[in-house]
Residue, then its C-alpha position, 0 to 999 in steps of 0.5 A: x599965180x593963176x594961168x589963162x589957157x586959150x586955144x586959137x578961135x576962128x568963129x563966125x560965118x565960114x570959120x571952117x576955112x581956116x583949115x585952107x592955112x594948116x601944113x603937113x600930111x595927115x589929120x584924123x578926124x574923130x566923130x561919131x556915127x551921125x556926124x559923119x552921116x550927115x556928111x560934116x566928116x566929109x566936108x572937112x576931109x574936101x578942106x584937107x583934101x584941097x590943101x594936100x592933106x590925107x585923112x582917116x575918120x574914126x566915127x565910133x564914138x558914142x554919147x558919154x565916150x567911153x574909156x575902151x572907145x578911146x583906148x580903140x581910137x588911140x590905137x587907130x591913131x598910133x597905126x594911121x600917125x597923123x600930125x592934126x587931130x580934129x575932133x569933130x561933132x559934141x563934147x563927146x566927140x571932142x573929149x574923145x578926141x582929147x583923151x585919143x590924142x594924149x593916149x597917141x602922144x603917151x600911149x604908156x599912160x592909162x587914161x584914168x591916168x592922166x591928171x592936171x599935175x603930171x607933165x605930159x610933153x604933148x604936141x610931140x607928134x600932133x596938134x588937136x583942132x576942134x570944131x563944135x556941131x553943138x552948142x553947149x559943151x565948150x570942149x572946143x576951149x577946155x583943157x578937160x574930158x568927161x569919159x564914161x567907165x562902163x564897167x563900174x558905172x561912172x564918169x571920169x573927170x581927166x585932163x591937162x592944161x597941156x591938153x588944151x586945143x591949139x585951135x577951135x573952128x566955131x562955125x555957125x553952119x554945123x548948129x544950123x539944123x540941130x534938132x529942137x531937144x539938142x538945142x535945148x540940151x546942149x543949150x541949157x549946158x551953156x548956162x550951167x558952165x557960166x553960172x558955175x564958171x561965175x560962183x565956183x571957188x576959183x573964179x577970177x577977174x579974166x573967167x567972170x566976164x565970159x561967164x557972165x556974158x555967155x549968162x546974159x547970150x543964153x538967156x536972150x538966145x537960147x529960147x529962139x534958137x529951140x523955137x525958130x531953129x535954122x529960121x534963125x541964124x542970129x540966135x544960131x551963131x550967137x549960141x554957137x559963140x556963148x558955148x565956147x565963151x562959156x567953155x573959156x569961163x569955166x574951163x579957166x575957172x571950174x564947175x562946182x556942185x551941179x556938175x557933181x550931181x549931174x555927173x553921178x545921175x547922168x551915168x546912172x539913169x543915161x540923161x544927156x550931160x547939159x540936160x541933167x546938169x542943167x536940171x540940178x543948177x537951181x537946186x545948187x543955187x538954193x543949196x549954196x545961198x542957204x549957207x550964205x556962200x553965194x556970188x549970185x548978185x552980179x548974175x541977176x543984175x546982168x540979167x535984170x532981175x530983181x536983187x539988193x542982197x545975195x539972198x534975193x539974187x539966188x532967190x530970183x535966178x534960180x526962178x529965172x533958170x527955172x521959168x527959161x528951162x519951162x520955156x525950152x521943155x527942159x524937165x525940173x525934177x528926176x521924176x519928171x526926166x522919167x527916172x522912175x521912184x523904184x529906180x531911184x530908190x535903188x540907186x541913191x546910195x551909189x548916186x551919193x557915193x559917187x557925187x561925194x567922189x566927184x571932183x568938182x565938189x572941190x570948187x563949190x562953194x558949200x560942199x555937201x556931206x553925205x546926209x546933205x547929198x541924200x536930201x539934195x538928189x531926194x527934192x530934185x527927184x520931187x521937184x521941191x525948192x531947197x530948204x536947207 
């Protein structure tokens, strides 16, 4: 037996009145710092208002979130007692708000606690809305967050199907005005959750078809939306749709080694989240068809690339993922992401120990030893093509 797990969505152009039909007395808003300067933040607290609804904004939430920002927002919370969270603003917002609100609910657990297998009893206090101003993570539709331990140096993958939002607002107006290296960030990050929503060991007939439409939309919309920005709204709204398609994917599926790579790099060299997971994508694909475990064929056929056996199709996708991540100016290799070699070199060892402890090597297809993660994170550090 396998689960389904969706929020409600409001998508499309004014999404964010769907607000206008929420009840109670209280909704605290988590965001970070430009969010809130940009006056998102406020704009959603003039919807609250409007129906009768106060407001407090906890804007300190930082890329990566870490574990002591949620402690101290989770704080904020159980002092303010509101019945809605709203994480406002990129996955980190939105994960940092997940984690503050089962932290509200249960603020016995530590949130290195909090796994898939405990019951919670959520939603005792307060429902979680998200509403993405980025699109790219899917943390809107997922039940899980990435949080950073910044004393040891590594992110945590925590969550619970119960932690699933009750609402995700996808409005188009939020991503207008993204700058062009976010858009190609967090775009790129879509991709990397279809695709390994798509191939991950727990794939299945209701993920597959989101995670290959949202393949087929970031494709065909993401080189616009880094060229042509807010001149664009089409490419806008229809990234801003793939993101919480692709969420819905993988989230109901999992990622798999891309993710594990990224993970451990992406905390040790601080590389945005969807660029460095995004950068180790080909050279997983390669990895995992080398050993025949792939499920590539029906990614290059829905993009029309050419492929008549597993082979040639993870063969044509990971030229196709790396020819669109040369068109958005995304970097191919660590070096070319400005890891220096000495910096590498002194942080091998602890890049493998910690993809080997990552738990979306579970889902991957063909699961890498020690020996084999040293050599993946060596060609991603030079640029070269999977050969083994």
């Amino acid at each position: 037996m396998w689960y389904f797990r969706s929020p409600e969505i409001a998508f499309g152009e004014d999404a964010l009145s769907r607000l206008d039909h929420l009840t109670g007395k209280r909704a605290f808003i988590v965001t970070d710092p430009i969010i809130a300067r940009l006056g998102f933040a406020e704009r959603v607290r003039e919807k609250l208002q409007a129906i009768g609804i106060e407001s407090a904004v906890f804007a300190e939430v930082e890329p990566e979130p870490s574990l002591q920002t949620v402690r101290r927002g989770a704080e904020a919370m159980l002092a303010y007692g509101p019945e809605w969270i709203i994480g406002l603003g990129g996955g980190s917002s939105m994960d940092a708000a997940q984690a503050m609100w089962i932290l509200y609910e249960r603020p016995d657990l530590s949130p290195d606690a909090i796994n898939p297998f405990d019951i919670l009893g959520l939603r005792q206090k307060a429902r979680l809305i998200c509403i993405p101003t980025t699109a790219g993570t899917g943390a809107d539709v997922t039940a899980g967050a990435v949080l950073t331990d910044t004393e040891e140096k590594r992110k945590l993958e925590v969550g619970s199907l119960e932690a699933t939002p009750d609402l995700s607002i996808v409005d188009p107006q939020f991503t207008t005005h993204l700058p062009r290296q976010v858009t190609a960030d967090t775009g790129i990050d879509v991709l990397t959750h279809s695709v390994e929503g798509y191939t991950s060991t727990w794939a299945n007939d209701f993920s597959d078809g989101l995670c290959l439409q949202a393949t087929r939309m970031v494709f065909t919309y993401l080189p616009r939306a880094v060229e042509h920005g807010a001149a664009d709204m089409e490419a806008r709204e229809k990234m801003a749709n793939a993101a919480t398609i692709a969420g819905l994917g993988m989230g109901n599926s999992h990622i798999a080694l891309a993710h594990a790579l990224g993970h451990s790099a992406g905390a040790l060299f601080h590389i945005p989240h969807g660029r460095i997971t995004g950068l180790f994508l080909p050279y997983t694909i390669e990895y995992t068809a080398n050993a025949g475990a792939g499920r590539y064929l029906d990614l290059a056929h829905i993009l029309k690339l050419p492929a008549t056996n597993e082979t040639q199709a993870a063969a044509s996708l990971a030229a196709a993922i790396r020819d669109l991540m040369r068109r958005i100016g995304q970097p191919l290799s660590l070096q070319a992401a400005g890891v220096a070699r000495e910096n590498f070199e002194a942080n091998l060892e602890p890049l493998c120990d910690r993809a080997a402890m990552d738990v979306s090597l579970v889902t991957s297809r063909r699961v890498p030893g020690g020996e084999d993660l040293k050599r993946l994170f060596e060609y991603a550090y030079a640029g070269r093509p999977i050969d083994f």
